[in-house]
C-alpha positions in Angstrom: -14.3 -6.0 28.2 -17.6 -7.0 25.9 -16.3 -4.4 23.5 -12.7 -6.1 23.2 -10.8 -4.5 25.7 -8.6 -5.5 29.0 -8.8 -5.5 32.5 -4.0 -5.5 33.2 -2.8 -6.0 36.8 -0.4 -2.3 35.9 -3.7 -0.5 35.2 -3.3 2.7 36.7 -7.1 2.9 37.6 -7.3 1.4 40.9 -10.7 0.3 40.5 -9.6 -2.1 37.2 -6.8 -3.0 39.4 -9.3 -4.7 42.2 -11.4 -6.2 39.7 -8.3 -7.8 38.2 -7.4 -8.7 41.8 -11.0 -10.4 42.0 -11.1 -12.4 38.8 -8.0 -13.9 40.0 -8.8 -14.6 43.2 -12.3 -16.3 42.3 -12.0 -17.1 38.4 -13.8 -19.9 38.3 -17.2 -18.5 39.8 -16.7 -15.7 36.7 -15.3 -18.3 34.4 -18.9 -19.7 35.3 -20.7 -16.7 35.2 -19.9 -15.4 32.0 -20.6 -19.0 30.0 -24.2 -18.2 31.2 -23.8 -15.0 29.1 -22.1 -16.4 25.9 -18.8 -15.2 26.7 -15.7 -16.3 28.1 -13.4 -14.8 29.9 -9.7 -15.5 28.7 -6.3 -14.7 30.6 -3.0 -13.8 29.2 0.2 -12.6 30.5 -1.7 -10.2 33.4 -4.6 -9.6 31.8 -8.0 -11.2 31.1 -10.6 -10.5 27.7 -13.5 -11.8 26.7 -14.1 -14.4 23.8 -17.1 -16.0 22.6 -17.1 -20.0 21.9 -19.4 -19.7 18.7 -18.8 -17.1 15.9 -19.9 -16.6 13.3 -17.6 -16.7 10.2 -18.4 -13.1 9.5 -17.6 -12.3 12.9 -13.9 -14.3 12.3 -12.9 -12.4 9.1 -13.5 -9.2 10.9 -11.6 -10.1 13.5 -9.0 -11.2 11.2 -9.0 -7.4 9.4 -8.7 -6.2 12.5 -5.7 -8.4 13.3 -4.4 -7.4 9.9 -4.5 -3.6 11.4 -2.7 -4.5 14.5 -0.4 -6.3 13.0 0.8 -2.9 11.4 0.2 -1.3 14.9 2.4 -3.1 16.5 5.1 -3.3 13.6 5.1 1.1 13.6 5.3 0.7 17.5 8.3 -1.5 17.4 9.8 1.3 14.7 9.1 4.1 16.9 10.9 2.3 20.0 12.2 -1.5 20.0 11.3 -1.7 23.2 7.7 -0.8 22.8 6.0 -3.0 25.1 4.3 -3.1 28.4 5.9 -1.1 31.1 6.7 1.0 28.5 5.8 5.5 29.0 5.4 7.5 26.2 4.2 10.6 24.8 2.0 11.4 21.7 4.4 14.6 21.2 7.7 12.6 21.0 5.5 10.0 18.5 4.5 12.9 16.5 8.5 14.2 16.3 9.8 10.7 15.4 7.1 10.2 12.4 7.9 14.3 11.5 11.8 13.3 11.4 11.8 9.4 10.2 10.8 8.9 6.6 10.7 5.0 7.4 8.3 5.2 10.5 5.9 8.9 8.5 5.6 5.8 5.8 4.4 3.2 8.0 2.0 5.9 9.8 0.4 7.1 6.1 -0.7 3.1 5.6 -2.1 2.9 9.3 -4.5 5.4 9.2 -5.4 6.0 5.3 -8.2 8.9 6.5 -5.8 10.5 8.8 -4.4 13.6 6.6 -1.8 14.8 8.8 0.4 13.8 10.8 -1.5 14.9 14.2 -4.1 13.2 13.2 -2.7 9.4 13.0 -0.8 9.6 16.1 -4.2 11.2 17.7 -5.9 7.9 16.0 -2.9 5.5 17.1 -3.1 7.1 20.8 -7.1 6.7 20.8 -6.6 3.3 19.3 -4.1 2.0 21.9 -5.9 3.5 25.2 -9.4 1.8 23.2 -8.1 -1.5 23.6 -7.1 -0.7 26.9 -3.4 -0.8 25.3 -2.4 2.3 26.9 -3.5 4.4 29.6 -2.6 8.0 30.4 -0.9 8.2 33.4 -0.1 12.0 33.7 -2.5 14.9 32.1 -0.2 17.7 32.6 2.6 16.3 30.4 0.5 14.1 28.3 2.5 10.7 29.3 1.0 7.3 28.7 1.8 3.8 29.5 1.6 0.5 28.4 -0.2 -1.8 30.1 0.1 -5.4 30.0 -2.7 -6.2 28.1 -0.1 -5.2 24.7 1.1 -8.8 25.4 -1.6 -10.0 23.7 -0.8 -8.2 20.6 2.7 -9.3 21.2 1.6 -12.5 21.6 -0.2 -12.9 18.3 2.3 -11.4 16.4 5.1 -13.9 17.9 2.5 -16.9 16.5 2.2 -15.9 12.9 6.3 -15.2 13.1 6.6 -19.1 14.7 4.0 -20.8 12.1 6.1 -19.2 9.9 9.0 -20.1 10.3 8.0 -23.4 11.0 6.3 -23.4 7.9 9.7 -22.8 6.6 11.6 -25.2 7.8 9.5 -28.0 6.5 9.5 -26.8 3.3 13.5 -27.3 3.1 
């Protein structure tokens, strides 16, 4: 979780599932912990991440580039599959036939991943990317299938605040 990923209550590894368990069951005694260590532990919409209270502005306009990338992430994702969200099982093979067939969503793919050459390669990246953050985990190794975990809310979640200052934004300008 120090490295910016999740601990989801749908994690299919039963061991992040009774640590999520835990947290909730004694958050405050962690909550407590963790201050000690210069972190602290944030919850979302069944998950929980680490923040730290005191950045450094370097430290916030990475994150921001960062945020920038996810933004785009999520915005292929929701291409791909509207419904993209948590709960959601896919496969990197039925990604990889979409981007081959959709000129809209290969476009969107080429400005994710500018290294990337091929195709394979970006939704290898996207995949790695996703299960990284603890976005996605794979759920059956036969097949290749993968699932969403709930920790995507949080990207959701960010997403649906820049779209609401927005539009707020917006409306006070007319």
């Amino acid at each position: 979780m120090s490295r910016g990923t999740f601990i989801s209550v749908d994690s299919a590894d039963t061991e992040i599932k009774h640590l999520y368990a835990d947290i909730v069951e004694n958050l405050a005694d962690y909550e407590a912990y963790f201050i000690e260590l210069g972190l602290r532990l944030e919850s979302g919409d069944g998950y929980f991440y680490f923040s730290r209270p005191n950045e450094s502005r370097i430290t916030i306009e990475q994150k921001l580039q960062s945020f920038a990338q996810w933004v785009d992430i999520l915005d292929f994702l929701k291409t791909f599959d509207v419904s993209f969200s948590s709960g959601t099982q896919f496969r990197p093979a039925t990604i990889l036939e979409n981007v081959t067939l959709n000129v809209d969503l290969r476009e969107k793919a080429k400005k994710l991943y500018r290294k990337q050459t091929t195709n394979q390669e970006i939704v290898d990246k996207l995949v790695d990317d996703l299960v990284g953050m603890g976005f996605a985990e794979l759920i059956d190794e036969q097949d290749g299938t993968y699932k969403v975990t709930s920790a995507f809310h949080y990207a959701e979640e960010l997403v649906n605040l820049i779209t609401i200052y927005n539009e707020d934004d917006a409306t006070e300008g007319q």
